[in-house]
C-alpha positions, 0 to 999 in steps of 0.5 A: 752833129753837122759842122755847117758849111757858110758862104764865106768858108767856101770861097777860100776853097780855091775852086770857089774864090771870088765868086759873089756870097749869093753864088756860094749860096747856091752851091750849099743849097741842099749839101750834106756834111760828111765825116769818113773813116779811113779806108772808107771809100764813098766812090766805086767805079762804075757807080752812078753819082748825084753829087761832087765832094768837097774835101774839108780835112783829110786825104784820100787816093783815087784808083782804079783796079786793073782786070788783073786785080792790081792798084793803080793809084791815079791821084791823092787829093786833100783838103781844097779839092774835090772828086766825083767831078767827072761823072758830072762834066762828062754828063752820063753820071758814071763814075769813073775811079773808086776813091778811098780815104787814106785818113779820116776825112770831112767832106761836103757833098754838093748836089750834081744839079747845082754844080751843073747849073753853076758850070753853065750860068758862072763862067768863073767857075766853069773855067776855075773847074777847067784849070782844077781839071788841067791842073789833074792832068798835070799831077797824072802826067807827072805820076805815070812819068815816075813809074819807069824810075827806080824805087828810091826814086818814086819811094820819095816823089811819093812821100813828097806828094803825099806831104803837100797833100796833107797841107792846104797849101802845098806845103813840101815840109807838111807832116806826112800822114801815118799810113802802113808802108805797103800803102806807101808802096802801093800809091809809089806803084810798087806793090 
C-alpha cells in the first residue's frame, strides 16, 4: 500500500520549498510511491529514463563502473534529495550513473515531462535545481579531492559523509547506517 505524497510534504524538500500548493500540485501529477530493498538498484548507466526520484527515507550511492570493472562511488544522497535529474537536464534521457540503495529506501518518482515544464515555466525552481546541481559539484570536488589522502583519512571523511547523509539535516552526530566494511571501503575509494 502506497503511502501519498501531498503538497505540503513537498515543499519541505529543500529543492521544492517556497513554490505555490498548485505548483506542488504539478509535480505530484501522475507520481509513484516506491519502496526499495537494499542493494536494489533502480538506475543502470547507460538506461533511458522517464522520471527523477525524490528520496523520502533512505540512502543510496551513485557509481559508476570504470572499463577495468572497478567502483567508483560518485555521490551518497539520502533523504531530500533526488537522482535521475541528469538524463533530464541534459535533454537526450540517458542515464549517466548506476545508483544503488545502500539501505531500504522510499522514493517518489516524478514524471520527466513534468519536471521539465517546471524547469521551463517556474524560474524558482529551475534555479533551486541549479544550486542542487553546483551543490553536487561541490561534494564531487570534495570526494576526488580525498582520493590522494592517506586511508585513515578517507576512512573518517567517509563515515562523515555517510553520517550527514542519513540525516535530513546534515547532521555530523546522525547514527551511521549498518553497512559491511568492504562497502565503507569501497565508497572511501579503497577496495
Amino acid at each position: 500500500m502506497e503511502s501519498a505524497i501531498k503538497a505540503a510534504e513537498l515543499q519541505e524538500y529543500a529543492l521544492f520549498g517556497g513554490l505555490e500548493e498548485e505548483q506542488l500540485e504539478l509535480f505530484l501529477r501522475d507520481h509513484r510511491i516506491l519502496r526499495m530493498p537494499a542493494a536494489y538498484q533502480p538506475i543502470f548507466e547507460g538506461d533511458w529514463g522517464d522520471g527523477i526520484f525524490l528520496i523520502r527515507s533512505g540512502m543510496a550511492k551513485v557509481r559508476h563502473i570504470t572499463i577495468a570493472g572497478e567502483e567508483v562511488v560518485i555521490a551518497l544522497i539520502g533523504a531530500g534529495e533526488i537522482f535521475g535529474e541528469l538524463s533530464l537536464l541534459l535533454g537526450d534521457g540517458r542515464r549517466r550513473a548506476d545508483v544503488l540503495s545502500l539501505t531500504p529506501m522510499e522514493v517518489v518518482k516524478l514524471r520527466s515531462g513534468v519536471v521539465d515544464t517546471a524547469t521551463h515555466t517556474l524560474p524558482d525552481f529551475g534555479l533551486r535545481l541549479a544550486r542542487f546541481e553546483a551543490q553536487r559539484l561541490v561534494h564531487l570536488g570534495r570526494r576526488f579531492g580525498l582520493r590522494g589522502e592517506d586511508a585513515t583519512t578517507r576512512v573518517l571523511a567517509t563515515l562523515l559523509e555517510l553520517a550527514c547523509c542519513n540525516s535530513r539535516d546534515n547532521d555530523p552526530q546522525a547514527p551511521i547506517p549498518d553497512l559491511s566494511q568492504s562497502e565503507i571501503a569501497t565508497i572511501a575509494g579503497l577496495a
